[in-house]
C-alpha positions as CSV (number, residue, x, y, z in Angstrom):
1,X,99.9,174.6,130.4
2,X,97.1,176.2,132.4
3,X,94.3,174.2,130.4
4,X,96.5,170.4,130.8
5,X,96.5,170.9,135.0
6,X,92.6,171.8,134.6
7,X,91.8,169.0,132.4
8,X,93.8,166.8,134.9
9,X,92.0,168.1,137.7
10,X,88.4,167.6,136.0
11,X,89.6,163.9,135.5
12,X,91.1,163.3,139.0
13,X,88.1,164.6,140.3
14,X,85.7,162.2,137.8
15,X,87.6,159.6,139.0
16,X,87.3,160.3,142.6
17,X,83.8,160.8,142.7
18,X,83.3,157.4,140.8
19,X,84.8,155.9,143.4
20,X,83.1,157.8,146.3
21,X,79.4,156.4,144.6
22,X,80.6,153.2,144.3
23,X,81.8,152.9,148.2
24,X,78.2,154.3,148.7
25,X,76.4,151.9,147.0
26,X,78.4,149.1,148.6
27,X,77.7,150.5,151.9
28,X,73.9,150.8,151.2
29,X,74.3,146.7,149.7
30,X,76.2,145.7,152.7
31,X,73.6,147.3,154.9
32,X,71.1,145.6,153.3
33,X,72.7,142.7,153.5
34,X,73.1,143.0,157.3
35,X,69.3,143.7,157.7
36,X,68.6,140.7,155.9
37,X,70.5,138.6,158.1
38,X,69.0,139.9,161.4
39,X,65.5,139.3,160.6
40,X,64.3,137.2,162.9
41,X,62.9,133.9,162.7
42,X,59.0,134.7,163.5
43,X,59.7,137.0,160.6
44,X,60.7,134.5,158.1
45,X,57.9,132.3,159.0
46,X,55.7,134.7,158.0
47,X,57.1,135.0,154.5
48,X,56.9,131.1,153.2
49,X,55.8,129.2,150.6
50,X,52.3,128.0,149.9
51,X,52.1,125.4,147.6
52,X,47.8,124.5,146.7
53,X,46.4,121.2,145.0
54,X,46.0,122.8,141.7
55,X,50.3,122.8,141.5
56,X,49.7,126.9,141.9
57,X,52.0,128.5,144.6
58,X,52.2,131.7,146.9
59,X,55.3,132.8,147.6
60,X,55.5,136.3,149.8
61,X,59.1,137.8,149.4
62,X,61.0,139.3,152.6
63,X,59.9,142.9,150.4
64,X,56.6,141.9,150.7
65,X,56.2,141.6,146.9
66,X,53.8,138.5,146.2
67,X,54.2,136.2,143.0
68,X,52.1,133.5,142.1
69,X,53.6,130.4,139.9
70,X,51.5,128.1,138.1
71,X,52.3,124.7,136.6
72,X,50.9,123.8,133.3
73,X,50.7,119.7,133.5
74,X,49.9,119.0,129.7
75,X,50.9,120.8,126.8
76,X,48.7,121.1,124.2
77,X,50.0,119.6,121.6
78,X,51.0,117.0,123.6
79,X,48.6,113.6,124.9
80,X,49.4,110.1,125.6
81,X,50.8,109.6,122.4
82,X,53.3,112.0,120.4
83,X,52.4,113.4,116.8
84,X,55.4,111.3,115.2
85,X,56.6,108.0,115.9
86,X,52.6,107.5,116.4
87,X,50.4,105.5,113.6
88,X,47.1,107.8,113.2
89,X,44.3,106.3,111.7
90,X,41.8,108.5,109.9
91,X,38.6,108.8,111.8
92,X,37.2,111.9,109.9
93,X,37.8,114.0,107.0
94,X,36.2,117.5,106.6
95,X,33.8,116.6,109.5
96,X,32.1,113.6,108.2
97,X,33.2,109.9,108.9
98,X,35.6,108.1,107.5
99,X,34.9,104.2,107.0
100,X,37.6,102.5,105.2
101,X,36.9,100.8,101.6
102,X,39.4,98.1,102.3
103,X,41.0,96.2,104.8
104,X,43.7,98.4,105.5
105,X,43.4,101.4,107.8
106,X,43.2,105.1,106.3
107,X,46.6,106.1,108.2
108,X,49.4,108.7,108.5
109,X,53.2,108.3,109.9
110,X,55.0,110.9,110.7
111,X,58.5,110.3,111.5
112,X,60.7,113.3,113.2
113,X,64.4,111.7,112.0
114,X,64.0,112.5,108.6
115,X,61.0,114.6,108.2
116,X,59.2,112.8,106.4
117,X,55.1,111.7,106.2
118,X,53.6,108.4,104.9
119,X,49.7,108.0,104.3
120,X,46.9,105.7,103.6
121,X,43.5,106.4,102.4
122,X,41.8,104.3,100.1
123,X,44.3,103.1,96.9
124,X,47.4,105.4,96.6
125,X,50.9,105.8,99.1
126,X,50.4,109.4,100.0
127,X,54.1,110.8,100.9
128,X,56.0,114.2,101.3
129,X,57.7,116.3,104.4
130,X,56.4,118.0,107.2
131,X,57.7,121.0,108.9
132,X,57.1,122.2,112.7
133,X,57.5,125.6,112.8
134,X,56.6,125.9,116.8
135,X,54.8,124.0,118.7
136,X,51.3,123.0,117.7
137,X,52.2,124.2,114.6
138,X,52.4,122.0,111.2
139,X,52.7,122.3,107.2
140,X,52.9,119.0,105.4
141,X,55.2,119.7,101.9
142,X,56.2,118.4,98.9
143,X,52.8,115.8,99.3
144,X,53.1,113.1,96.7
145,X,50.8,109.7,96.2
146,X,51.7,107.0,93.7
147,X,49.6,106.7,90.4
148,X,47.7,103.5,90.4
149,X,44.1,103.3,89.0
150,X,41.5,103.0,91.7
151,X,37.8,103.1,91.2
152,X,37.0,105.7,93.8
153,X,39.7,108.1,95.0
154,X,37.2,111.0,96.1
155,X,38.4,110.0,99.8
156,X,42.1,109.8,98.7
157,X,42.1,113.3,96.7
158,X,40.1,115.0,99.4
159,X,42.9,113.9,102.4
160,X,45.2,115.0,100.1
161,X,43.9,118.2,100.3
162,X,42.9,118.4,103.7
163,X,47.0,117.8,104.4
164,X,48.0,121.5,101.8
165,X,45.5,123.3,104.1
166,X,47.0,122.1,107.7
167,X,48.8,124.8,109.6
168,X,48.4,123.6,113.2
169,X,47.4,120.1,115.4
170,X,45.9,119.4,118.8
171,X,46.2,116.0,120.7
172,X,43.7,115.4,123.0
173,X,44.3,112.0,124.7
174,X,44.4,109.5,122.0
175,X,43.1,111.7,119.2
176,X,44.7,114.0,116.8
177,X,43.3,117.0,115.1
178,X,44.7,118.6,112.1
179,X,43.2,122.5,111.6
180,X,43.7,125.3,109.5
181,X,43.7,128.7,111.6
182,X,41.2,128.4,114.3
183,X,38.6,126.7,112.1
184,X,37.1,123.3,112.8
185,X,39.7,120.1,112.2
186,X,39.8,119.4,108.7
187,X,40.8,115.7,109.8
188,X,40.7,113.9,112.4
189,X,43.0,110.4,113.8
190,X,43.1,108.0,116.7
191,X,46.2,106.6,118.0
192,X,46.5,102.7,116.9
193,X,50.1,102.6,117.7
């Protein structure tokens, strides 16, 4: 009997002194609060925001912590035109020019509905998926062409290749680049639609 009215005790007094740091910490909030509010004007004037040219800002908090924010205008991966929905012609292939053998453009489409790449480059359809696995990044899959007989498909075969190796893209203005890791593009494309 002894041992229930001590455990009850114990808990009552848990309980209670719960409640008594509770009250405290809403005291010490409230009187925070009411500090906050007092502060004068000429104060808060001294704690504004300072917004620069560069779309960089100041901001000193009434704790006199400072943050900076900066704005980044352009991502990346993005330019004027956006990686599908975008007609790229091939400009250059493993860092040396690519002149076109016919009079059709050496081109990809990607298209972000369905996932799916068509291509261009000298006799074949080039075709397969693509996959974005975060931004600026890129794996074309499943690459096909079709199996006509053309004279010379060193440029054809080599694009193919260059699109197995491609793990990440950059748009800069109206040109895309297609890399593997940091190395130099592997193929390069300006925007012609």
């Amino acid at each position: 009997m002894k041992k229930s009215y001590l455990i009850i005790a114990v808990a009552f007094l848990s309980i209670v002194g719960c409640q008594k740091k509770e009250t405290e910490v809403t005291n010490t909030s409230a009187d925070s609060i009411q500090q906050a509010d007092t502060t004068s004007v000429a104060d808060m004037k001294n704690d504004t925001t300072t917004t620069t040219t560069n779309d960089s800002s100041d901001v000193e908090l009434l704790n006199k912590m400072k943050t900076t924010t900066k704005t980044i205008e352009n991502d990346p991966s993005k330019g004027k035109y956006a990686l599908a929905e975008t007609k790229w012609k091939l400009v250059e292939l493993n860092g040396k020019a690519v002149k076109s053998t016919s009079d059709k453009d050496y081109f990809i489409n990607l298209d972000s509905k369905s996932g799916k790449f068509a291509a261009f480059a000298g006799c074949n359809s080039i075709m397969g998926t693509f996959v974005m696995k975060a931004a600026t990044k890129l794996a074309f899959l499943k690459i096909a062409t079709t199996k006509m007989a053309c004279q010379d498909s060193k440029t054809e075969m080599d694009f193919v290749k260059a699109l197995e190796k491609v793990d990440n893209y950059m748009i800069e203005g109206t040109m895309l680049h297609f890399h593997k890791g940091n190395s130099n593009a592997v193929a390069k494309f300006e925007a012609i639609k």
